[in-house]
C-alpha positions as CSV (number, residue, x, y, z in Angstrom):
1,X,-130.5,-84.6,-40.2
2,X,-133.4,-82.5,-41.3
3,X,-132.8,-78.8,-41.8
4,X,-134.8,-75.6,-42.0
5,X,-134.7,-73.4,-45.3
6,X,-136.2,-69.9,-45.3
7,X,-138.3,-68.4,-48.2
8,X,-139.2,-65.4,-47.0
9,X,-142.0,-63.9,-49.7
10,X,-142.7,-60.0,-49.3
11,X,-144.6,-59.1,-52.1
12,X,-145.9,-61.3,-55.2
13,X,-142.7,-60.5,-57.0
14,X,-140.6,-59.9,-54.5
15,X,-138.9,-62.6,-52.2
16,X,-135.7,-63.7,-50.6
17,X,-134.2,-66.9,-49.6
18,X,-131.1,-68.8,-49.3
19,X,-130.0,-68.6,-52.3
20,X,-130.1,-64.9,-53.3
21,X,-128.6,-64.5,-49.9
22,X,-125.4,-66.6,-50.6
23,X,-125.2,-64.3,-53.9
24,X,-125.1,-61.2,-52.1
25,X,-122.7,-62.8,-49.4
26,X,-120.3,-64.2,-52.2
27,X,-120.3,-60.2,-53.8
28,X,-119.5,-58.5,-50.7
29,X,-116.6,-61.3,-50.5
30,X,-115.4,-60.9,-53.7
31,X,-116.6,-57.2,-54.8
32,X,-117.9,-58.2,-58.3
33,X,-121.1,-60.0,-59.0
34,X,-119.1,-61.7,-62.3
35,X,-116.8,-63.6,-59.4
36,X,-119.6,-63.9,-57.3
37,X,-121.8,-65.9,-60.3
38,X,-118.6,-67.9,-61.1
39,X,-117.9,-69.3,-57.6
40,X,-121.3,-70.3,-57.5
41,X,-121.6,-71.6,-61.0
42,X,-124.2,-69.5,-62.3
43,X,-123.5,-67.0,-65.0
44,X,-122.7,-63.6,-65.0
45,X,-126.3,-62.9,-66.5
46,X,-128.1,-64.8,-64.1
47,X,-126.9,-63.3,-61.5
48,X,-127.0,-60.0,-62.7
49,X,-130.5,-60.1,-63.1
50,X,-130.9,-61.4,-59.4
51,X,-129.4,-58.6,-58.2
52,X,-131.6,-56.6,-60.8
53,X,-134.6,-58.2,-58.9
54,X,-134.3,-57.1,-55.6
55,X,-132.6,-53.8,-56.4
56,X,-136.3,-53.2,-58.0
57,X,-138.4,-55.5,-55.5
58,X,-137.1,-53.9,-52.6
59,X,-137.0,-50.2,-54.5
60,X,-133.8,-49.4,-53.3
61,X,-130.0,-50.9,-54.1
62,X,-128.9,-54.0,-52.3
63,X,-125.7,-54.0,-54.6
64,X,-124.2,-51.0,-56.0
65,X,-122.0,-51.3,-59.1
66,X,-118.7,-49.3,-59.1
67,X,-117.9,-47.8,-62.7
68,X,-115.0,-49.4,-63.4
69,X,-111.7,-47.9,-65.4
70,X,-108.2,-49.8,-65.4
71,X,-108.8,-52.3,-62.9
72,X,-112.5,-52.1,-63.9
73,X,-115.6,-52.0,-61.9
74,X,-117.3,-54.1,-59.1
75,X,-120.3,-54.2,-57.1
76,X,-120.4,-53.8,-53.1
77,X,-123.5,-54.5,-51.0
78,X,-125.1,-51.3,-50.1
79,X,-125.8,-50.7,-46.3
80,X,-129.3,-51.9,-46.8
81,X,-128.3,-54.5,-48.6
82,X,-125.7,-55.6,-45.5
83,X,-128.8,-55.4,-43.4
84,X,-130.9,-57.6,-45.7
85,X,-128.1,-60.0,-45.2
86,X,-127.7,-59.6,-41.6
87,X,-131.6,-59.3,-40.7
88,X,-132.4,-62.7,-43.0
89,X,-129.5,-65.1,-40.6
90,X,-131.1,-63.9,-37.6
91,X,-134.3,-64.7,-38.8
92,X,-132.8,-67.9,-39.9
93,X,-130.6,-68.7,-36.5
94,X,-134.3,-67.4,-34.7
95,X,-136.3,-70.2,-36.8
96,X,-133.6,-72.9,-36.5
97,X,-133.7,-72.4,-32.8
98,X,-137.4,-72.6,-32.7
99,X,-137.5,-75.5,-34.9
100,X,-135.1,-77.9,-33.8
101,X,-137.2,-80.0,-31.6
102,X,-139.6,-80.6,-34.2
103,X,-137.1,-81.4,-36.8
104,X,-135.6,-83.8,-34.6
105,X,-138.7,-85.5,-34.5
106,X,-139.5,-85.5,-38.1
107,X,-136.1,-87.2,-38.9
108,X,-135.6,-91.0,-40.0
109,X,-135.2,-93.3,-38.1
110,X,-131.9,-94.2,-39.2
111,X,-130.6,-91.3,-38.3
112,X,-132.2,-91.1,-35.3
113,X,-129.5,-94.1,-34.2
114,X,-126.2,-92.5,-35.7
């Protein structure tokens, strides 16, 4: 079955997707972008530095690091950052909508059968 993926690209440096998406969904799960990296096997300096990206593409926090002390620290999406989220799967429910007609189309014809 063909699917829809959205890029969305708002500036030359600046863009967000499906991945970086899944990242900030997988912090506000497990409030720490360490845990967050590891459940999606990436490491911790990858996506640190995502999260370093769109803090500065957007020029304001989507995640927010909590200082840490005996339990130490984590991260928690900041309310723009839970509207990034929330604004990017309505554009993507919106476009899936839209599109499925035309995907159905495009499919194989095996699968056309199943």
């Amino acid at each position: 079955m063909a699917r829809l993926s959205i890029r969305i690209d708002l500036g030359p440096d600046n863009r967000i997707g499906p991945g970086k998406v899944q990242l900030l969904e997988t912090i506000a799960q497990h409030g720490s972008i360490s845990a967050a990296g590891r459940v999606l096997g990436m490491s911790y300096r990858r996506a640190w530095m995502l999260v370093e990206a769109m803090n500065t593409g957007f020029g304001r926090p989507v995640v927010e690091a909590q200082i840490g002390g005996k339990a130490g620290g984590g991260a928690t999406l900041s309310a723009f950052g839970a509207d990034l989220v929330a604004h990017y799967r309505a554009i993507e429910r919106a476009a899936g909508t839209a599109a499925a007609p035309f995907l159905a189309r495009l499919a194989p014809e095996e699968a056309k059968r199943d």
